[in-house]
C-alpha positions in Angstrom: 0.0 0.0 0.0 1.2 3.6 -0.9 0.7 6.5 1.2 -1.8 8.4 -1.6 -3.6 4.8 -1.4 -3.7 4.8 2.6 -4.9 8.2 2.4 -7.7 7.5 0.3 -9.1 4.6 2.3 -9.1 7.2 5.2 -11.2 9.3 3.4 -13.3 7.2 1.6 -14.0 4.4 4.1 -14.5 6.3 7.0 -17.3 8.8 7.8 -15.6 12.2 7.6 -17.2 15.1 9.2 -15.6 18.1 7.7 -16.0 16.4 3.9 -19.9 14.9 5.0 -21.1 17.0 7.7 -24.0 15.8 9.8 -23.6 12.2 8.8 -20.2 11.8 10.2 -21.1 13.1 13.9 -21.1 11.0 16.4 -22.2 11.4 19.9 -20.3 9.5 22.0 -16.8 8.2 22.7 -17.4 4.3 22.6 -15.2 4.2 19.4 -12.6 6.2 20.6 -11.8 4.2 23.5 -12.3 1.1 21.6 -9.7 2.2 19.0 -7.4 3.1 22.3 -8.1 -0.3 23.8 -6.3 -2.0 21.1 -3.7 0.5 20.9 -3.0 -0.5 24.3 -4.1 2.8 25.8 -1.8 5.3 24.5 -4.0 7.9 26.1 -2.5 7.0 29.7 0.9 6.9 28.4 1.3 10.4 27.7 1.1 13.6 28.9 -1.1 16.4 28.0 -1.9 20.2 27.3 -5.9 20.1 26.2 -7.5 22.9 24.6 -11.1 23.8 23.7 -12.4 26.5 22.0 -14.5 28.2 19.3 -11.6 30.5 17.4 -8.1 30.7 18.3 -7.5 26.9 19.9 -5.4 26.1 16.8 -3.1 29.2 17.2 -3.0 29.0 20.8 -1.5 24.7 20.4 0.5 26.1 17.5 2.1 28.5 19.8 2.6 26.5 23.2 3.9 23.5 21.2 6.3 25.9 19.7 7.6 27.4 22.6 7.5 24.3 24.6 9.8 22.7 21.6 12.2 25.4 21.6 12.4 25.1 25.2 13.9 21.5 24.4 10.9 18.7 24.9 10.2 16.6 22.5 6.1 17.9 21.8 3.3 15.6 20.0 0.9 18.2 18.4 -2.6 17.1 17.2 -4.5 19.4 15.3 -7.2 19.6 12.7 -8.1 20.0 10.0 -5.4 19.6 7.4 -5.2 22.3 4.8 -2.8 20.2 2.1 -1.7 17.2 3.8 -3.5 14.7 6.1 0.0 14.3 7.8 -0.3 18.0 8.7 -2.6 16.8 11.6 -0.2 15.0 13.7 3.6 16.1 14.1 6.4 15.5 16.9 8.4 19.2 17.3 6.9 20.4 14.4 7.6 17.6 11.9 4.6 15.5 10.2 4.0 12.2 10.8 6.1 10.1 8.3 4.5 8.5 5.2 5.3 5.4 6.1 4.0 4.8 9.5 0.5 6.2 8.3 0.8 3.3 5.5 1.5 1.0 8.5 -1.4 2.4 11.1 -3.9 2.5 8.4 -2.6 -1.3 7.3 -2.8 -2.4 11.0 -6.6 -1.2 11.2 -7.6 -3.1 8.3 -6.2 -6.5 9.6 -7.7 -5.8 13.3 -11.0 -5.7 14.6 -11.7 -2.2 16.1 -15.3 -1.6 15.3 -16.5 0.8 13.1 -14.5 4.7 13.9 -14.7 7.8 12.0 -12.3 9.6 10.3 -11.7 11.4 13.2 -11.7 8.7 16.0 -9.0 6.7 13.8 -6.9 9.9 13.2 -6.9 10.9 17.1 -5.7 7.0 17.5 -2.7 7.3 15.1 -1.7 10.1 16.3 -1.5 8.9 20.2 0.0 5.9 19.1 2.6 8.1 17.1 3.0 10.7 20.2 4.1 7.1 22.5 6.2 6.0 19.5 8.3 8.6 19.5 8.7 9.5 23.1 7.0 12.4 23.1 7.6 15.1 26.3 4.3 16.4 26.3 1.5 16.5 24.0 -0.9 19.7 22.8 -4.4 18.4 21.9 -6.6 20.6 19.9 -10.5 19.5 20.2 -12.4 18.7 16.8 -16.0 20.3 17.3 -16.9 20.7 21.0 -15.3 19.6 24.0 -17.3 17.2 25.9 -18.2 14.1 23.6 -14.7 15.3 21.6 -12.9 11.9 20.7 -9.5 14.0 22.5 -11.6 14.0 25.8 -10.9 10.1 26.4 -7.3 11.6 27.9 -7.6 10.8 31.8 -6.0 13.9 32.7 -4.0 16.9 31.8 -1.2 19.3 32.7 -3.5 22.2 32.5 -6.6 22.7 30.1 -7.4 25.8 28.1 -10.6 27.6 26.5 -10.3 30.2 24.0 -12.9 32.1 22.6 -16.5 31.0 22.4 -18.8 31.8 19.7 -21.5 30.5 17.5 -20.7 27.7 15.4 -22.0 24.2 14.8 -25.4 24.8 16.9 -27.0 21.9 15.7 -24.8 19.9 17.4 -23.5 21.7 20.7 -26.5 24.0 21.1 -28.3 26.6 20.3 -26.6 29.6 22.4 -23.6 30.8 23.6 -24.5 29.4 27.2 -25.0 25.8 25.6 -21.6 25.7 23.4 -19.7 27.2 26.7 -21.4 24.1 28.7 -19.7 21.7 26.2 -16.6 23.4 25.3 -15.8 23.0 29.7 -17.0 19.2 29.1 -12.6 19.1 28.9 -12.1 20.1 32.9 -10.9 17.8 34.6 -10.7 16.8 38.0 -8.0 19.2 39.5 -6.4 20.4 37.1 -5.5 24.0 36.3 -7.5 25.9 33.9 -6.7 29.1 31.6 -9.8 30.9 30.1 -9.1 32.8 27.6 -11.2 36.5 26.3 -14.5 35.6 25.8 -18.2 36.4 27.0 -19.6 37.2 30.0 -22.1 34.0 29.9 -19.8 31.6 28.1 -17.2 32.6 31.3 -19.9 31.8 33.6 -20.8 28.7 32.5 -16.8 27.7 32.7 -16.7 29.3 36.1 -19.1 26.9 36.9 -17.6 23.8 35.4 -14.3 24.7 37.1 -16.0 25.1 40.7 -17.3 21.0 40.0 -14.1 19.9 38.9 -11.9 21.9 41.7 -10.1 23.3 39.1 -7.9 26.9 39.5 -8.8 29.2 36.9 -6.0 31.4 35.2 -7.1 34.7 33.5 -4.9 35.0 30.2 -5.9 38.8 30.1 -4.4 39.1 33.7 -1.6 37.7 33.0 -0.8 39.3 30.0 0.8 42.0 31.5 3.8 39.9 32.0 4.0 38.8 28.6 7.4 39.7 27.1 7.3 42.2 24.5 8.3 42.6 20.7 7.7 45.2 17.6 4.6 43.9 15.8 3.8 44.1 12.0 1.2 43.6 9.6 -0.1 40.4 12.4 -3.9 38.9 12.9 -6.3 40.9 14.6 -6.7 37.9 17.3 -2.7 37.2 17.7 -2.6 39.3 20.5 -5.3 37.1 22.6 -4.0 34.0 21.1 -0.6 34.6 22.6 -1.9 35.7 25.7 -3.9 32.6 26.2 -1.1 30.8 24.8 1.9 32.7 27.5 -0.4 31.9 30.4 -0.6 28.0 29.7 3.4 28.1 29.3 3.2 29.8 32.6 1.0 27.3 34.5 3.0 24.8 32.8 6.3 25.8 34.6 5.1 26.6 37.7 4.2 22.5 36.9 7.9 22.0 36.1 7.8 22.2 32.5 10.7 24.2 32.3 10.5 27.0 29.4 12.8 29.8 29.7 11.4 33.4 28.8 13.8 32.8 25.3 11.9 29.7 24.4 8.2 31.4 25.3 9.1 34.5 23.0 10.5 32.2 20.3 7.3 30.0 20.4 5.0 33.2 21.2 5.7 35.3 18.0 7.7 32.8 15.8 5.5 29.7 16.1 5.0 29.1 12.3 7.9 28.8 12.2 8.2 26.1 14.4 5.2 24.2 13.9 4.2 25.1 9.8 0.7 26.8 10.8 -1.1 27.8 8.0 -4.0 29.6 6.3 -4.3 31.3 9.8 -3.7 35.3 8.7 -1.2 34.0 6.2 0.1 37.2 4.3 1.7 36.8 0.6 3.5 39.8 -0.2 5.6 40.4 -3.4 7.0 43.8 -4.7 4.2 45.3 -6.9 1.5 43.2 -6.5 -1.5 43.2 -4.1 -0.9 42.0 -0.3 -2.7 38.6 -0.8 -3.7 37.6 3.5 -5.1 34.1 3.2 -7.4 33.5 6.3 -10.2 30.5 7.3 -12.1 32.7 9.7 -16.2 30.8 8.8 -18.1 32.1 11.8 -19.5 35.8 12.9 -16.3 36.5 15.5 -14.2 35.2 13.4 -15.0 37.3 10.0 -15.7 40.0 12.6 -12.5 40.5 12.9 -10.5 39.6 9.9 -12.8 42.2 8.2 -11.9 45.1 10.1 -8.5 44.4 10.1 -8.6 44.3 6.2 -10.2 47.6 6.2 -7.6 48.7 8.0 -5.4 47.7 5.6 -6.6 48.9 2.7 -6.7 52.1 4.2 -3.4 52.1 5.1 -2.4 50.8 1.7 -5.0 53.3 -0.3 -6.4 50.2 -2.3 -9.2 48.0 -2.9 -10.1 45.2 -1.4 -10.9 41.8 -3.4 -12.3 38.8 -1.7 -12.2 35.4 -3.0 -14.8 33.4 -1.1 -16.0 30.4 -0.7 -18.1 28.3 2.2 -19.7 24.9 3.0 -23.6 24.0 2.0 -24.7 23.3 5.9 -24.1 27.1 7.0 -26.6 29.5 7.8 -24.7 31.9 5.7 -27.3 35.5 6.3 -25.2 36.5 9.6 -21.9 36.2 7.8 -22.6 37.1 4.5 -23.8 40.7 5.9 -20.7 41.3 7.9 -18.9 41.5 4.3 -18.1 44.8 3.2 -20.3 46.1 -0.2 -17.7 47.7 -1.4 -15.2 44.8 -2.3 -14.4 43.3 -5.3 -16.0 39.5 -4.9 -14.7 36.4 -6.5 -17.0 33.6 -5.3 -16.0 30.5 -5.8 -15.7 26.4 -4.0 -13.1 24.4 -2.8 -13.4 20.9 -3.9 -15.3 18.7 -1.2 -18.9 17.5 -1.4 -20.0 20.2 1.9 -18.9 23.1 -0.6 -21.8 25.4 -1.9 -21.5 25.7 -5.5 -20.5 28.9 -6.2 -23.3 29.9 -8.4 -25.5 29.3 -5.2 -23.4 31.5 -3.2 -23.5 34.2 -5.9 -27.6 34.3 -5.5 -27.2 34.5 -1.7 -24.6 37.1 -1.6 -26.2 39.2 -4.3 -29.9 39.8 -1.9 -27.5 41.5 0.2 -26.0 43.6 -2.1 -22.9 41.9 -2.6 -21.9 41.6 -6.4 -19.2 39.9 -8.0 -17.6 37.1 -10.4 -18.5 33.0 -10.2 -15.6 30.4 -10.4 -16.1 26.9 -10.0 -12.0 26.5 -8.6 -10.8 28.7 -6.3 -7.5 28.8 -8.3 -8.9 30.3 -10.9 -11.0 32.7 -8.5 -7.6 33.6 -6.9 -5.7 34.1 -10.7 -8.5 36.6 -11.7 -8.9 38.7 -8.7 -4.5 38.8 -8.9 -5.5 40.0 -12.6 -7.6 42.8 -12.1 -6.0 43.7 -8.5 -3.6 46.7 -8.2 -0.5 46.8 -6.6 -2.4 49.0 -3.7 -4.9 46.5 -3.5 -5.7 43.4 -1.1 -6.8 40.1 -1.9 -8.5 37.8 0.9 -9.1 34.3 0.5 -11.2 32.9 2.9 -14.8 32.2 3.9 -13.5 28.4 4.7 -10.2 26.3 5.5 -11.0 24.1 2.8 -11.0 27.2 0.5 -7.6 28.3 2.0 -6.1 24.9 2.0 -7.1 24.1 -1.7 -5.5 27.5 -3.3 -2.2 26.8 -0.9 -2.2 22.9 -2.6 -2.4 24.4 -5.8 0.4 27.0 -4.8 2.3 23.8 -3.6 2.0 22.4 -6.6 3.5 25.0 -9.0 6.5 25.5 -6.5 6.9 22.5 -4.3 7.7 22.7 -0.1 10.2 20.4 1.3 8.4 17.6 3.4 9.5 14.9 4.7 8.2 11.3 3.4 
């Protein structure tokens, strides 16, 4: 079996959330633990950083992996989902899992019984069974959807658990307010241990508080401690670095006061360098090349999250003197209204969809977009969406690709593709 072949049965054999939505979702953890039962339990073998979140719990394992890895432990990393490469999901000190013991994982499954898991619940398994393969230090878990029935809450314990922003995303499945996402996102406390909380809302904090009061748990205040963060001259960065890396600095704190040594060296390293380290991308990725338009390549799906990228692109257009040109597309099972009008009228649009069966055809998206007063070109491949708005762009201009990771992560394959990155195989 080759890796493209291994690959594939992952995706086509197993139910996938993020390519089938809905129909992939399962409510329990039954197959994750029976997957870790004949792994031998992997999950008590390790130890572990756990963080839940709506935006921001990415960036915030991207960046304590980092720093713990430049401190000098060896640091599993499991995140999701892949933009390019499904190996992009599970790396030791920021390098991907190798080719060949996916081949060998995926080979292993097929000649043993371990029910029926998802995509998801076999991935989490390879990757904990990678983590204990290679030694692994410590390991940063990134939730999938929610927190409570999240395959990565099978860990007994943690070094210290974390909770970034909450917002409003996947309702049918976590629930239908901000109170009822908070409730399963803190589904990850666990018995004493230490907790950071990251910004968020009053009644999502709350509801955390609460958790944290059942579990005995001590609650750290990223904001608070933020003050104590070391400082560096910022540039052209994502509007949510700043809370990220504050979330991100007080885990690395509560960590050494722990004994996971990381000098204040290693936690600035990690802090503001972590791509770096750990090859985070699509995440406020900016492209910049002498006389052309800043190209910023950014997943941000829900209401916070385009909140904020928005503004900041207005920003920079101002700055710049340009226009800005979006190249957008999203998945069918959104309730696209609230986003859609947080778009600014005045861009250039270049609608378009990224190559998965969830993706709203693009001449769907155009109807939807253009009630609200929001005009522009249809493309049925993002690449090509991407090469005209580069076309018709000034040099003044910016050009955001986003509305969905999938979206981001096709255009940066096809970039790949015309000038290949080193990986390892």
């Amino acid at each position: 079996m080759t890796y493209p072949e291994a690959v594939d049965v992952l995706f086509s054999q197993l139910p996938m959330f993020q390519r089938q939505g809905a129909a992939a979702y399962k409510a329990d953890l039954s197959a994750t633990k029976r997957v870790c039962a004949a792994l031998g339990h992997p999950e008590r073998k390790l130890k572990f950083v756990h963080v839940a979140g709506t935006n921001g719990k990415g960036t915030v394992c991207h960046m304590v992996a980092a720093a713990l890895q430049c401190a000098g432990h060896r640091v599993g990393l499991f995140t999701s989902p892949h933009l390019v490469d499904f190996r992009e999901r599970i790396r030791v000190d920021g390098a991907m899992i190798p080719e060949a013991d996916v081949v060998a994982f995926v080979h292993r499954w097929q000649e043993e019984d371990w029910g029926t898991p998802s995509f998801f619940e076999l991935t989490f398994g390879m990757a904990l069974d990678h983590f204990v393969r290679s030694g692994c230090d410590l390991v940063v878990l990134e939730t999938g959807m929610g927190g409570r029935l999240d395959s990565t809450n099978v860990v007994p314990s943690a070094e210290v658990c974390a909770i970034t922003n909450i917002g409003l995303d996947h309702q049918q499945f976590l629930g239908p307010d901000i109170r009822s996402i908070a409730k399963e996102k803190a589904g990850i406390l666990k018995d004493g241990v230490p907790v950071v909380l990251g910004s968020m809302r009053p009644e999502a904090q709350s509801e955390i508080l609460a958790a944290a009061l059942r579990s005995s748990s001590e609650m750290h205040f990223a904001l608070e401690r933020a003050k104590d963060m070391p400082s560096r001259e910022l540039g052209e960065e994502s509007p949510v670095d700043a809370v990220n890396r504050a979330t991100a600095f007080a885990v690395l704190e509560v960590l050494e006061a722990a004994g996971w040594a990381c000098p204040r060296s290693a936690m600035e390293e990690g802090l503001w360098n972590h791509a770096v380290h750990s090859d985070q991308r699509g995440r406020w990725q900016v492209l910049s090349q002498p006389e052309h338009p800043r190209v910023v390549l950014d997943g941000g799906h829900n209401v916070d999250g385009v909140k904020l990228v928005v503004g900041k692109l207005n920003s920079m257009c101002e700055a710049r003197g340009g226009q800005l040109h979006v190249v957008w597309g999203t998945v069918a099972d959104k309730d696209l209204a609230a986003v859609l009008s947080l778009l600014p009228s005045d861009a250039v649009f270049h609608w378009c969809q990224a190559d998965i069966p969830r993706a709203l055809p693009a001449n769907e998206l155009q109807e939807k977009a253009a009630q609200l007063g929001l005009s522009g070109g249809c493309f049925g491949r993002v690449e090509d969406a991407y090469r005209h708005a580069l076309f018709v762009a000034q040099p003044e201009d910016v050009v955001w690709v986003g509305g969905s990771l999938f979206v981001v992560g096709n255009l940066l394959r096809d970039l790949d593709q015309k000038s290949p990155r080193n990986a390892e195989a």
